[in-house]
C-alpha positions as CSV (number, residue, x, y, z in Angstrom):
1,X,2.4,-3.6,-5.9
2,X,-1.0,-2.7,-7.0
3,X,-2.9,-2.6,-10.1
4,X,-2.5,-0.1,-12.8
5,X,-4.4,2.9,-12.4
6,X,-5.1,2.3,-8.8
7,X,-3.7,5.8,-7.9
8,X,0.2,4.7,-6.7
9,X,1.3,7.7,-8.5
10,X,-0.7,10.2,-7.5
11,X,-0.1,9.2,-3.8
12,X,3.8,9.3,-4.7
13,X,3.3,13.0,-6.4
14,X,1.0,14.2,-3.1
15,X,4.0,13.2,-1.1
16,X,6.5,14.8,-3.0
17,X,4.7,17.8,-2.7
18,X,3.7,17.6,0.7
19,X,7.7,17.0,1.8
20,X,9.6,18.5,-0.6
21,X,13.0,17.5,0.4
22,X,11.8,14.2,0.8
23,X,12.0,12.3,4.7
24,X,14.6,11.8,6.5
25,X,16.3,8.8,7.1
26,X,15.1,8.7,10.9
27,X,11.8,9.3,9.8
28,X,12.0,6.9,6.7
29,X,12.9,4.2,9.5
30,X,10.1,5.5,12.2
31,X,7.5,5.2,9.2
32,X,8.7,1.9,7.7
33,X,6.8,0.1,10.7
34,X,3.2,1.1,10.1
35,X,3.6,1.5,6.4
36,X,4.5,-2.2,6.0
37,X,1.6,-3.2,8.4
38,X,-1.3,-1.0,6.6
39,X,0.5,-2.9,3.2
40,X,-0.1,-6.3,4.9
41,X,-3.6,-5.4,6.7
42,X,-4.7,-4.3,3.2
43,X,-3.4,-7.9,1.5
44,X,-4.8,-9.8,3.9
45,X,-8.1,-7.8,3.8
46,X,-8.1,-8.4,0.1
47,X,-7.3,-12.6,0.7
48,X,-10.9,-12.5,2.9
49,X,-12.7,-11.1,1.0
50,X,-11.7,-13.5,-1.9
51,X,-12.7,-16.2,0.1
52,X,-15.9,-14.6,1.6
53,X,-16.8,-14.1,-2.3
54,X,-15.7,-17.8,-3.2
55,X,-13.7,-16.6,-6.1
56,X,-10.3,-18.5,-5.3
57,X,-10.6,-19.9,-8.7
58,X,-9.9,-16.3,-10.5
59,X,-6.2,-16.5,-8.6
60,X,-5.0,-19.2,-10.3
């Protein structure tokens, strides 16, 4: 999920700062939704760009 140093950690650390108990599991399941839509946006952004850029070779 991500390539190292791509900031994954820092976003979890802001988080746990932000919500210091952590969510709650009604807001872990409101949440789930558009978290797993931005992840899937962002993948397939990333696929058309690959293919805008010709570079399909480099993923095999």
């Amino acid at each position: 999920i991500g390539l190292g140093e791509s900031g994954k950690s820092t976003i979890m650390k802001q988080m746990k700062i932000i919500h210091q108990d952590g969510f709650s599991p009604d807001e872990l399941r409101a949440w789930r939704p558009t978290i797993h839509r931005n992840a899937v946006d962002s993948a397939r952004a990333v696929c058309d760009a690959i293919r805008a850029c010709k570079l399909e070779e480099l993923l095999q």
